[in-house]
N, C-alpha and C positions, 0 to 999 in steps of 0.2 A: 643137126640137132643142137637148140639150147645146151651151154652150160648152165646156165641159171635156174634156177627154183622158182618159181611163182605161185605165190601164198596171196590166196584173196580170202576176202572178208566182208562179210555183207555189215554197211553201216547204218544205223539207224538215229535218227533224228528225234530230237527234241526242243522243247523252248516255251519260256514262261515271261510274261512278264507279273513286275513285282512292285506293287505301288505302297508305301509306308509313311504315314503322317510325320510330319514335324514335329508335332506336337508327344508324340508317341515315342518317337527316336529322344527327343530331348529328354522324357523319362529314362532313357538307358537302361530297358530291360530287354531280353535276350528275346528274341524273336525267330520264327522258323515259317518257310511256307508248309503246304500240306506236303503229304509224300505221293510220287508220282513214279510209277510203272512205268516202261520202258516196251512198246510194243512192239514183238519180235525178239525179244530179248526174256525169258521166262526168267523168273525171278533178280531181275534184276531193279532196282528202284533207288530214286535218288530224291532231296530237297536243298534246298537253302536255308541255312541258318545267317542270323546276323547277331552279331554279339560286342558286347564293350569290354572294350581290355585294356585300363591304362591308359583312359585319354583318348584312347583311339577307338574308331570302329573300323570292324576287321568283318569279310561277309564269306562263309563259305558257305564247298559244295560237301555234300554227304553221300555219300555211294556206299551201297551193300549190292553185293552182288558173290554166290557161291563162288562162280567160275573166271578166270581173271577177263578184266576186262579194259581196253584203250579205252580212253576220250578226248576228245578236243574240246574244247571250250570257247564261247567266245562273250564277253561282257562289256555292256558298257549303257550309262547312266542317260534317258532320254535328255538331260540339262547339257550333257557335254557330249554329241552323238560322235566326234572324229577322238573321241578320246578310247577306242576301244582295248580291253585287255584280250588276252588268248592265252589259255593254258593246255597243254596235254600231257600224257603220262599213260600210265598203268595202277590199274588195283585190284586189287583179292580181297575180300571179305566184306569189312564193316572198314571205311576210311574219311579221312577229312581233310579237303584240301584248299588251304587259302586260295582264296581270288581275289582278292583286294584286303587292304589296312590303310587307313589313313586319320588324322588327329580330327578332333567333332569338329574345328572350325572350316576344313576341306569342304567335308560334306557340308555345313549349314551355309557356306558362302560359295561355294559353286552347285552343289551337285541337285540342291532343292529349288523348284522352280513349284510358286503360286502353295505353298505349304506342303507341296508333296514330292516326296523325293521316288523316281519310278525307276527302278530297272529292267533291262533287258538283257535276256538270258539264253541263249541257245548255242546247240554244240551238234556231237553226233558220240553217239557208244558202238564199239563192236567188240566182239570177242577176241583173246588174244590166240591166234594159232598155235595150238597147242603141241610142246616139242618137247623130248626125252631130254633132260635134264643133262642125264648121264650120254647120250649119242645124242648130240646137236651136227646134223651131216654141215661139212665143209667140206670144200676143192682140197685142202690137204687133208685127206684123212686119217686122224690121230689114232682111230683102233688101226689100222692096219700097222703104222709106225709103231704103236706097242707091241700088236703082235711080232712083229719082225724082233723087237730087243729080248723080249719074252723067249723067243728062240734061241737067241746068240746067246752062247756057253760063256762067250767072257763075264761073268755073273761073278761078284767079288764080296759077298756077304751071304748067309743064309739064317732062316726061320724054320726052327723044330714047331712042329701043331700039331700034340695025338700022333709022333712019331712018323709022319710027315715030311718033306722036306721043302722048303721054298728057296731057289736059287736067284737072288736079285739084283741090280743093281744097284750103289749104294745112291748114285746121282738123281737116279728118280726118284727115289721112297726119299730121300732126306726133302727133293722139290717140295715135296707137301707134308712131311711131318717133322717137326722142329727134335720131337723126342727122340726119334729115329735118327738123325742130323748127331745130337748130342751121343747118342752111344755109339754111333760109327768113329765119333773124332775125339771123343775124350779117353782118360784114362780107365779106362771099364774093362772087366776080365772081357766082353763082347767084342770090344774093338781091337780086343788083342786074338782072342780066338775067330775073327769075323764071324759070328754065328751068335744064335738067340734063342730061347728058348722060352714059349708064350704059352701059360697053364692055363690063364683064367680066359679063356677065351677059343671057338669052336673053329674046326680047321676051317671049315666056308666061311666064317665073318672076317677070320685072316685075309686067307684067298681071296672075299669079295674086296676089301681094302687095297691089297696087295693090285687086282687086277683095275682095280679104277686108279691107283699110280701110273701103270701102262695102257689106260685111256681104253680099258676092255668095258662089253658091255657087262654092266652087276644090274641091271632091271628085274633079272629073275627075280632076285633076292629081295626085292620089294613086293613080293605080291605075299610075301609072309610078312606080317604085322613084327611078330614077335622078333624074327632076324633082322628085319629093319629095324628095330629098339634095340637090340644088341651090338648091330654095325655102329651105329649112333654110340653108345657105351664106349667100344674103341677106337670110334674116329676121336671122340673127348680124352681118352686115357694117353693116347698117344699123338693129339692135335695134331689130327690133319685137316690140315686150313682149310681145302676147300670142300674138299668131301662133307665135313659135320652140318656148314648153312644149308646145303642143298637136299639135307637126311632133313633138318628140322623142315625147312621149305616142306618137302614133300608129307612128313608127315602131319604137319600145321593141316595140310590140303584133307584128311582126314580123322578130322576130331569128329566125336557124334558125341549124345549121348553117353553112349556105355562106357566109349573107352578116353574121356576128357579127366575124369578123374584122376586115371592111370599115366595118361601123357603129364598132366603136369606134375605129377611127381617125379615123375621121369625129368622133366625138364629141367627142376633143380638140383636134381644129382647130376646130371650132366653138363650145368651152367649152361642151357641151351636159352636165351633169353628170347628169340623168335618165338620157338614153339611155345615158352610160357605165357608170353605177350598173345597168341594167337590162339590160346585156353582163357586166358582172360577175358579175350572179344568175345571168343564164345559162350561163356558161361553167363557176362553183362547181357548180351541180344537176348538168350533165353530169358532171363529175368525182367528185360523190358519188355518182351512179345508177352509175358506172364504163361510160360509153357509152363508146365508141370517139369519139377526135374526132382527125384526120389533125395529125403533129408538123408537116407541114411551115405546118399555119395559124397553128397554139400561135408560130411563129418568126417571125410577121406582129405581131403585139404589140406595141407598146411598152414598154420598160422599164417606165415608171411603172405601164399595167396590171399587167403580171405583178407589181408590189410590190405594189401593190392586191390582186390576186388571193389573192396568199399572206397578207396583213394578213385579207383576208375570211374565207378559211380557219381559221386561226389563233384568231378568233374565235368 
């Protein structure tokens, strides 16, 4: 038997070329091809923009796509055919990723041949293998070493929840929260009583916190909206480093309609700058697809989004 996992992925191909006058580029206006679907790939689509910045032309690619997705890339200009570029990566959403920059005299004295400068364009997209966040399996596996410390009694700190008891260890809750660090080792009635006692918050969002310290699965507690916006509330209140990006991540993954208004409000009280950033893609795409989205949410906002908003547009 394999030790090893084997994760496939069906790749799909694409490629454009892209021919643009001289005369057109020496205007220096912001250019785009059309938008092109991605077959085998439902909703995912991508184009090329070309745009002037400072002297320079800079040529990206554009990708929307719901569901995350690799790509590789490969570019390079019919006038200089061994000069080719390659990019790869990963994206979610609406993205934009440089493939070239170079000052106007590059282009007009190499890359334009007979008045026209032409590119070529082709890559491949495939989906990204989709894996639990919170249980990413590896050869050492980290739930079962929590479970095991989760066990052992040498437990040298605890947390009251609703009269509850949580027995922990101080070395792994301080790994990931700076807060918790600080009332273990400073001068606090806490660190003198080793113990804590936590109102504003529900004995499960402790627990789910507490159990993704010791590397347990907390997935359940994602299939509630509302205790994932609470977990997120004290991963922020009590920074825990890496728990909070992977709450915003996951909840970024689920904005609609109904509930964008509410995430990003959420987002500024929790300084979650992802999930806000990831309300704002959202909210621009609607407005540029010209969906319908009800004024009376648009009046749910916060000032500083809507300047956000229109700063993203703008751009």
């Amino acid at each position: 038997m394999s030790l090893s996992r084997e994760i496939t992925s069906n790749k799909y191909g694409f490629h454009t070329k892209w021919e643009l006058n001289e005369e057109t580029l020496r205007q220096k206006h912001s250019l785009k091809t059309e938008e092109y679907f991605v077959d085998g790939m439902e909703n995912v689509k991508w184009h090329l923009t070309w745009i002037c910045k400072d002297e320079n032309f800079c040529l990206y690619l554009n990708i929307e796509s719901e569901k995350e997705v690799s790509y590789t890339t490969y570019l390079h200009f019919y006038s200089v055919p061994d000069n080719a570029r390659s990019e790869s990566g990963t994206s979610t959403g609406k993205d934009e990723i440089l493939l070239d920059c170079a000052p106007f005299p590059d282009f007009f004295g190499r890359y334009i041949k007979d008045g026209i400068l032409t590119i070529n364009f082709h890559g491949f997209f495939c989906y990204t293998p989709e894996t639990n966040f919170f249980n990413n399996p590896i050869i050492c596996n980290a739930n079962e070493w929590g479970s095991k410390f989760k066990e052992n009694s040498l437990t040298d700190f605890s947390i009251n929840v609703d009269g509850q008891i949580f027995n922990i260890h101080k070395l792994l809750v301080s790994v990931e929260s700076t807060v918790f660090t600080k009332m273990f080792e400073g001068n606090f009635k806490e660190a003198e009583e080793k113990k804590v006692t936590i109102t504003d918050f529900k004995y499960e969002i402790v627990q789910a916190a507490i159990d993704y310290c010791y590397a347990q699965n907390i997935s359940s507690i994602l299939d509630d909206q509302d205790k994932t916006i609470d977990l997120l509330y004290f991963a922020d209140k009590y920074d825990f480093s890496t728990l909070k990006p992977k709450l915003e991540k996951f909840l970024s993954q689920k904005i609609s309609k109904e509930n964008v208004s509410i995430l990003s409000s959420i987002s500024g009280e929790t300084n979650s700058l992802q999930l806000r950033k990831a309300c704002l893609n959202f909210i621009h795409d609607l407005f540029n697809k010209k969906e319908e989205f009800p004024a009376e949410e648009v009046a749910k906002f916060d000032a500083q989004f809507l300047i956000d908003l229109v700063t993203l547009a703008l751009n």
